[in-house]
N, C-alpha and C positions, 0 to 999 in steps of 0.2 A: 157489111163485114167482108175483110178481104179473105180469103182461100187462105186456108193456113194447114199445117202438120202439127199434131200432137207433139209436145216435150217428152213425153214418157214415151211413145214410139220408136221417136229418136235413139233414146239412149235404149230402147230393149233392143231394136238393132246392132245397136255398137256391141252390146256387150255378149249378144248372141243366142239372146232369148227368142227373140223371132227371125225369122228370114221373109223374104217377100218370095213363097216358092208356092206349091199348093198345100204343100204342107208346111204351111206356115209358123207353127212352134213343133222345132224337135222332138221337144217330150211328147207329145201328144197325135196321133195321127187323124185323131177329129175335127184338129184345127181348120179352121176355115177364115177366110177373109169376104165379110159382106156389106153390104149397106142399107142405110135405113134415108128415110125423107125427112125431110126439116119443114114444119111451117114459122120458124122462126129464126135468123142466122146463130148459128154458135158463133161463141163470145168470150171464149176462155182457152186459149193453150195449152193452160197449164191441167184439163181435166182429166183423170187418169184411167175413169168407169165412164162407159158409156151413157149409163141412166143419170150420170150429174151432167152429159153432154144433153140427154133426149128430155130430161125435166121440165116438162112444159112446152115445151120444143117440136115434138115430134109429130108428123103430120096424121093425124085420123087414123089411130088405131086400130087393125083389125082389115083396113081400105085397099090395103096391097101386103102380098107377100116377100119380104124380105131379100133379096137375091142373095146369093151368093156369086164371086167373081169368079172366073174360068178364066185359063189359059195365063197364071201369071208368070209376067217374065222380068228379067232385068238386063236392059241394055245399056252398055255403056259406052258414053257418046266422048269417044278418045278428042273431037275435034273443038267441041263446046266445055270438055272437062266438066261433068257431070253425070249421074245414073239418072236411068227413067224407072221407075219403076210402073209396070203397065198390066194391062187386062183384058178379056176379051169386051166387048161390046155389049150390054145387058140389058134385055127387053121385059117390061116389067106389065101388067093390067095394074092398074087403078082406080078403084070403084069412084062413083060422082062422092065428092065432099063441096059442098055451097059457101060452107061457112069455112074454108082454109085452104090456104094456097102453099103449094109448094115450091121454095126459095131456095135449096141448096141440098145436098146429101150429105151425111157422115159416113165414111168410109171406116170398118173397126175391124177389128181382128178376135175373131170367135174363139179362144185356144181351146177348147176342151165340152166336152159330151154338152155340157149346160149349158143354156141358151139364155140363162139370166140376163139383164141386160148388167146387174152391178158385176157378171163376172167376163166380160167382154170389155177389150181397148181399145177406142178411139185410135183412128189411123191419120184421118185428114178429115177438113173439112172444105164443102166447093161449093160456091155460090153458083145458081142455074136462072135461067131466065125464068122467070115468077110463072106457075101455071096450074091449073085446078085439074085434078081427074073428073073422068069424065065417064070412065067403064072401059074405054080405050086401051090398048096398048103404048107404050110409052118406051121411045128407044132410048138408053143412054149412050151415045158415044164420043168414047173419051179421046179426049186431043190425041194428034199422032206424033206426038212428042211424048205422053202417055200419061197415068194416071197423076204423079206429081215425079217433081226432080229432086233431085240430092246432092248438092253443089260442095 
């Protein structure tokens, strides 16, 4: 599966439901922007809750904790004519999983106190080089171009 952005994303940006800030939905000042593991690529664009993105999907439960993104910014790249939208670098532990590998991250948007995953929205989704925990720490770091673009 190629790297892709949520449809519903998309358009809660336009319309000004979310911003890519740290406080990511206005309403809410609990909002958070985090990511989960994939052992299987998401496959659907068009999903608009997390748990129909992690349904089956999602790599060993319970094996690492969820990060949350620091430091986000938006740059806009006047010369390529597009935004970046970006984040800090995020280090995650991994408990050993035998039987599942980790293929890509979803990136979702947490707006409010509850961590359900049916009340959190898919942001993006990005294929990684395939690799199993191990107990390890594990660095993500994201292109320096930044998390994804917006053309």
């Amino acid at each position: 599966m190629t790297n892709i952005i949520y449809n519903q994303f998309k358009r809660q940006l336009a319309i000004g439901t979310y911003r890519w800030t740290d406080q990511v939905n206005p309403a809410d000042a609990n909002g958070e922007v985090m990511f989960a593991l994939m052992k299987t690529a998401a496959d659907d664009v068009d999903d608009t809750v997390l748990s129909d993105v992690l349904s089956g999907k999602d790599y060993a439960s319970g094996s690492y904790t969820r990060p949350v993104l620091g430091s986000l910014v938006v740059v806009n790249d006047t010369t390529s004519n597009h935004s970046e939208l970006d984040a800090a670098d995020s280090v995650v532990t991994i408990t050993a999983d035998d039987s599942n590998s980790v293929v890509g991250i979803v990136v979702y948007v947490r707006p409010e106190v509850s961590t359900a995953d049916n009340a959190c929205h898919p942001v993006c989704y990005m294929d990684v080089t395939s690799f199993v925990g191990n107990g390890s720490d594990v660095t993500f770091v994201w292109n320096a171009e930044g998390l994804m673009k917006l053309v």
